[in-house]
C-alpha positions in Angstrom: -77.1 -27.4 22.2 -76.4 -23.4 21.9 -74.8 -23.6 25.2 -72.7 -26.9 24.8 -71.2 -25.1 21.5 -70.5 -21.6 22.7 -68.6 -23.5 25.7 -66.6 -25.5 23.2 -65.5 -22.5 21.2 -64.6 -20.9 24.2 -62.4 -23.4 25.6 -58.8 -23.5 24.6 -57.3 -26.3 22.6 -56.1 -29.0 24.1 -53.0 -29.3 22.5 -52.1 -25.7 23.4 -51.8 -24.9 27.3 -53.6 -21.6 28.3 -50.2 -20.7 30.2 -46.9 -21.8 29.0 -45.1 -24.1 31.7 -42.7 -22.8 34.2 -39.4 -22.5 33.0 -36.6 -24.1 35.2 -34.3 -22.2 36.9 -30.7 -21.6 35.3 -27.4 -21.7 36.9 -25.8 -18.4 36.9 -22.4 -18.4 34.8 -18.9 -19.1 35.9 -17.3 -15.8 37.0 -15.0 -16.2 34.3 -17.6 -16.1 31.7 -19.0 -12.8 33.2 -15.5 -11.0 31.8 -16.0 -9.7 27.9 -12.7 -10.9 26.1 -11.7 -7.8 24.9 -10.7 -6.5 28.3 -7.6 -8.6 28.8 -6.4 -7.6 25.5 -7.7 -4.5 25.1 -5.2 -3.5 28.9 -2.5 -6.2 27.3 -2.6 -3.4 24.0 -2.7 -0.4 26.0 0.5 -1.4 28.0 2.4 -2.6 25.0 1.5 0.8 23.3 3.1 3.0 26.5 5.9 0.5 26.5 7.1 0.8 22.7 6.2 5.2 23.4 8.4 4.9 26.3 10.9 3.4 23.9 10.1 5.5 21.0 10.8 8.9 23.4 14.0 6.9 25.4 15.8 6.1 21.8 17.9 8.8 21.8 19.2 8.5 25.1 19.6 4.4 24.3 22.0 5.0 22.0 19.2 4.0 18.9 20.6 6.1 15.6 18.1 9.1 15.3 17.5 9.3 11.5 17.8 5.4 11.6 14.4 5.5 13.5 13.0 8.6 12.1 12.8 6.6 8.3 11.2 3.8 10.0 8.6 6.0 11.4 7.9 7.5 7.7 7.5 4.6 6.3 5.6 3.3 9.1 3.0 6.0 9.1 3.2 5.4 4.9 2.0 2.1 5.7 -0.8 2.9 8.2 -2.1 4.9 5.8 -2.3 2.1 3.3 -3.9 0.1 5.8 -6.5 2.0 6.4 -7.6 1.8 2.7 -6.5 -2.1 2.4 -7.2 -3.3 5.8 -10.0 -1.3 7.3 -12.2 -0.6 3.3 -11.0 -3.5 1.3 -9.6 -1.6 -1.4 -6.2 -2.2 -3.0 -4.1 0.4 -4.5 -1.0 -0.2 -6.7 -0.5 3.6 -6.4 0.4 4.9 -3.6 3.7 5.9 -4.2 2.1 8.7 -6.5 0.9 10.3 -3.3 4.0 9.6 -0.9 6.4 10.8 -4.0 4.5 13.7 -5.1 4.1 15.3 -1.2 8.0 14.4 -0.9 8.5 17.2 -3.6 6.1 19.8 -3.2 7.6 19.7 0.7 10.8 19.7 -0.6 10.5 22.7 -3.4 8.7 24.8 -0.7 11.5 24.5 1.6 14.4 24.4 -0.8 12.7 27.1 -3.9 10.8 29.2 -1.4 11.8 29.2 1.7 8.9 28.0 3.3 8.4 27.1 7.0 9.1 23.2 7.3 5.2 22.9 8.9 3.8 25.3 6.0 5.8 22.7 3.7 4.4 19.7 5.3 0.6 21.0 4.7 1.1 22.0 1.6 2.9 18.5 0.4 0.3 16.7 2.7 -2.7 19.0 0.8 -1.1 18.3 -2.5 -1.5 14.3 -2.1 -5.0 14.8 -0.8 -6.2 16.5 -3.7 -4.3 14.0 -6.2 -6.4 11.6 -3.9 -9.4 13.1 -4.7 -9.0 13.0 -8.4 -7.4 9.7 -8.2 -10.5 8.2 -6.1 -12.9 9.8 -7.9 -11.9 8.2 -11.1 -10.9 4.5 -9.6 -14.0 3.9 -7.5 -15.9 3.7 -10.0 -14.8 -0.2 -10.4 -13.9 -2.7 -8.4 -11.1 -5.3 -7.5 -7.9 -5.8 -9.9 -9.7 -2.9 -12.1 -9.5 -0.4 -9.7 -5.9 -1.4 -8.2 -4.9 -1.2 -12.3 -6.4 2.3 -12.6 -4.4 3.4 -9.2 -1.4 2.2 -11.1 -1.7 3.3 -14.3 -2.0 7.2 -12.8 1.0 6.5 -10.6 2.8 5.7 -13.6 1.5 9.4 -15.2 2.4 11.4 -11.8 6.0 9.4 -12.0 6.4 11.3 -15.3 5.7 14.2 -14.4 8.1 14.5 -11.9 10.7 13.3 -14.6 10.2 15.9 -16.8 8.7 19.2 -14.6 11.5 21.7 -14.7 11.2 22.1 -10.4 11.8 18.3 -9.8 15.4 18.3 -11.1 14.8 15.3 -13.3 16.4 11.6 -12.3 19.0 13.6 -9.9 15.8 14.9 -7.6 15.8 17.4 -5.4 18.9 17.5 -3.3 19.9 19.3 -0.4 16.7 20.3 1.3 17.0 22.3 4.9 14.8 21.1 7.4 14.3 24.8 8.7 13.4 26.2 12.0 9.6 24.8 13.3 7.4 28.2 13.4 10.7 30.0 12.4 11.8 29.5 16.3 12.5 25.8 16.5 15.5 24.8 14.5 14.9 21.5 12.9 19.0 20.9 12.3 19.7 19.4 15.3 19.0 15.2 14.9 17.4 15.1 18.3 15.0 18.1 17.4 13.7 16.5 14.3 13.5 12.7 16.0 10.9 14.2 18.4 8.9 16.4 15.9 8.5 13.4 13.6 7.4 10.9 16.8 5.0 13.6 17.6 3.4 13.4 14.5 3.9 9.8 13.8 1.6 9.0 17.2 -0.7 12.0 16.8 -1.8 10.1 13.1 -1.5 7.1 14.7 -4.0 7.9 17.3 -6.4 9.6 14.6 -6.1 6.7 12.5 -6.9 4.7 15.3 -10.0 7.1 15.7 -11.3 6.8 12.3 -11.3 3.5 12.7 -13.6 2.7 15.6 -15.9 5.8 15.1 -19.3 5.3 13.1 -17.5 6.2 9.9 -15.1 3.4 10.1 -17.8 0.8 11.3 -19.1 1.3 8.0 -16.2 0.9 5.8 -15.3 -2.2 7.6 -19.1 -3.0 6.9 -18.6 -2.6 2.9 -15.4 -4.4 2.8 -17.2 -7.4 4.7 -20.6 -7.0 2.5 -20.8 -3.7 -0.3 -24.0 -5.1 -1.7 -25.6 -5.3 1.9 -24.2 -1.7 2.8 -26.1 -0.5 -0.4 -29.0 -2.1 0.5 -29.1 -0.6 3.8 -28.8 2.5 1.8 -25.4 3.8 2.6 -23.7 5.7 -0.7 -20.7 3.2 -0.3 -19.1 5.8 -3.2 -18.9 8.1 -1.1 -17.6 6.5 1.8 -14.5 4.6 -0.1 -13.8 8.0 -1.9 -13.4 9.9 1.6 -11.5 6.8 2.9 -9.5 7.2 -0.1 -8.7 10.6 0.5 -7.9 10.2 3.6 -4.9 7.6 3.1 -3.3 9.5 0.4 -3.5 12.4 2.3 -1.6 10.4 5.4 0.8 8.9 2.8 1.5 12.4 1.7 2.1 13.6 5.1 4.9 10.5 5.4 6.4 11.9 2.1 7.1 15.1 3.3 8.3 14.0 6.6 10.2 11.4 4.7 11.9 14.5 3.0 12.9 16.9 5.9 14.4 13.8 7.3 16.9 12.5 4.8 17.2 16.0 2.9 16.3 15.0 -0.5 13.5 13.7 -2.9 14.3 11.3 -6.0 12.4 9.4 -8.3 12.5 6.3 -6.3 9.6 7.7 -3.8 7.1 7.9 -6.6 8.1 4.8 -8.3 5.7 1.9 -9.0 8.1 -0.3 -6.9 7.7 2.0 -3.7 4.0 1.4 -3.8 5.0 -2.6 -3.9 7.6 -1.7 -1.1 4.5 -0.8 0.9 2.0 -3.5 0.3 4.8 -5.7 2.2 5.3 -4.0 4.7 1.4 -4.0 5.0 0.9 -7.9 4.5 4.0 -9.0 6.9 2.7 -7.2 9.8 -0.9 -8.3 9.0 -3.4 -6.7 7.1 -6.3 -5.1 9.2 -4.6 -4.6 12.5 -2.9 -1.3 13.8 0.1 -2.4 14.8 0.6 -4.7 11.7 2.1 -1.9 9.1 4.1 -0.7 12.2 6.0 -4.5 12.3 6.3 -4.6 8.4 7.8 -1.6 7.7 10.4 -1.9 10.5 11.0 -5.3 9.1 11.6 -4.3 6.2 13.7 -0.7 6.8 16.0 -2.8 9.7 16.8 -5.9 6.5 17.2 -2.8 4.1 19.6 -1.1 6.4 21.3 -4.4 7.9 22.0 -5.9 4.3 22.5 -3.1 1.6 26.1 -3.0 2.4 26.5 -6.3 2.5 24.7 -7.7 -0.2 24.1 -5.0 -2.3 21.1 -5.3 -4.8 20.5 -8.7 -3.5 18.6 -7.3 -0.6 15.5 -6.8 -2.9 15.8 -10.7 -3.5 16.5 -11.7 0.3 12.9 -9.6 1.2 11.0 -11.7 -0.9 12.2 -14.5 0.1 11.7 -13.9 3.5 8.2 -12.3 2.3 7.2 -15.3 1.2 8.2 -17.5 4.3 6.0 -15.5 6.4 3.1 -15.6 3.9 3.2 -19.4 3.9 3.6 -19.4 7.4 1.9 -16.2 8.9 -1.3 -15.9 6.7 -2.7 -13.2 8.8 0.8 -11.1 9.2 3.1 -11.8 12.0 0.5 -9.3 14.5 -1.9 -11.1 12.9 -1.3 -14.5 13.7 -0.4 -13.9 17.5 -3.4 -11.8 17.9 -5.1 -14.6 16.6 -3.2 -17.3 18.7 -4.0 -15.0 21.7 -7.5 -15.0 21.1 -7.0 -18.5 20.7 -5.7 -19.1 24.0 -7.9 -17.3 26.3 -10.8 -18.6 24.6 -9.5 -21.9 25.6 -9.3 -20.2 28.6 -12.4 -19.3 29.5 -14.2 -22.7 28.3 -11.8 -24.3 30.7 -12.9 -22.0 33.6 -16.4 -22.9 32.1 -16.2 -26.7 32.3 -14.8 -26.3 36.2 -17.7 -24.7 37.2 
């Protein structure tokens, strides 16, 4: 009896196999499926990149009006910058004009009042809107959604008075006729052509840095706490401190714009620190799509090419033909107009590849 039970509490179950069956062979995938996705676009991106630099650099030479191009490069870097706190953190700022204004006229009372180098300007204006950043941040982070964008705002609206009333900012006339200097005191600036190329050297070296902070680890996390804040806190991140640095960050590039924005056109007025300039910029943002890089880029020429196209034409109406057309494209490009064919490409070579799937 011993034997017959230690036997039967040796033996295995017999609804559970000693050694799990063999598994059948799979078929190995269609050649097509081996390819990620993101190569094809990824090549399709870097040639369209190279294409529009090639353009960028040619413009001159294409007959393309210098300081034409050089404003929609401002206020195409203006907008990157606000993409990167809208697009790549989640967090939206009715303020931003408070940093683009206020680096247009500490760059522009350098150059003008003290004969400062155009680059020693540019840091200083681009410093200046970092640290208004910083205090900025430090006080709006602390809440969330239409809260913080209201606190953004309601310090814009303080920074817009204080450049009506300081005694260096020249009141509602601005700062007029600022000299765009000689680079390093060797370069002369005067020159269209000289000035075209200093501002597209800037505009893609920020673009390519923007591009870096937004595929290194730091920028894998703010996307994470725009997705999912409560789950970044739980994995115990100190989202604070990452949205205040992200913060800084785009005010500081918004600054930068600013100050380009005034060695280009030679002046600084109250309309670049305006509460309207920081609407200005939320549609360039959402018509060239929200969370890509080339998005802001597609807006803001949109929106500088109608400007330019229509304001002798229609006059003040032009504010009123935007929105119109701002709202079209909402309706009918949710995503942003780079949005929506990224999306339809994605679209289409998924199709694609389940296609190449079913053949095989």
């Amino acid at each position: 009896m011993d034997n017959t039970l230690r036997h039967a509490a040796d033996a295995p179950p017999p609804d559970m196999p000693s050694s799990p069956p063999p598994r059948a062979p799979q078929p190995p995938p269609a050649p097509n499926a081996q390819r990620p996705p993101m190569h094809a676009s990824t090549n399709a991106n870097r040639i369209t990149y190279l294409v529009l630099l090639a353009l960028l650099l040619a413009a001159p030479a294409i007959g393309l009006y210098p300081v034409f191009v050089m404003k929609l490069l401002c206020f195409a870097l203006f907008a990157c910058a606000f993409n990167l706190l809208l697009g790549f953190t989640g967090l939206l700022s009715f303020g931003h004009a408070a940093f683009f204004g206020s680096a247009a006229y500490i760059t522009g009372w350098f150059v003008k009042s003290q004969n400062w180098t155009p680059e020693t300007a540019i840091l200083a204006g681009t410093v200046g809107a970092g640290l208004i950043g910083l205090v900025v941040g430090a006080v709006a982070i602390r809440r969330q959604g239409i809260y913080f964008a209201m606190i953004t705002l309601a310090i814009a609206q303080m920074v817009y008075f204080v450049c009506l009333q300081a005694p260096f900012t020249g009141g509602e006339d601005g700062l007029q006729g600022v000299p765009r200097g000689s680079l390093f005191g060797a370069i002369s600036l005067a020159s269209d052509t000289a000035m075209y190329y200093f501002v597209v050297a800037i505009f893609v070296l920020c673009f390519l840095f923007i591009s870096r902070i937004v595929h290194s680890p730091f920028g894998q996390v703010l996307k994470m706490i725009r997705e999912n804040e409560a789950r970044a806190i739980s994995l115990g991140y100190q989202v604070d401190r990452y949205k205040l640095l992200a913060f800084v960050l785009s005010s500081a590039l918004a600054g930068l714009a600013g100050a380009l924005k005034t060695l280009v056109m030679g002046f600084a007025t109250l309309s670049d620190v305006h509460w309207s300039m920081s609407g200005e910029v939320i549609l360039m943002t959402l018509l060239g799509g929200v969370g890509t890089f080339f998005g802001p880029v597609m807006g803001s020429s949109i929106v500088i090419a109608l400007q330019n196209l229509l304001a002798d034409k229609v006059g003040s109406w032009v504010t009123v033909i935007i929105g119109v057309i701002f709202v079209v494209c909402v309706l009918a490009f949710r995503k942003g107009v780079v949005g929506e064919l990224q999306a339809w490409r994605e679209r289409r070579h998924a199709a694609a590849l389940q296609a190449g799937g079913r053949k095989a």
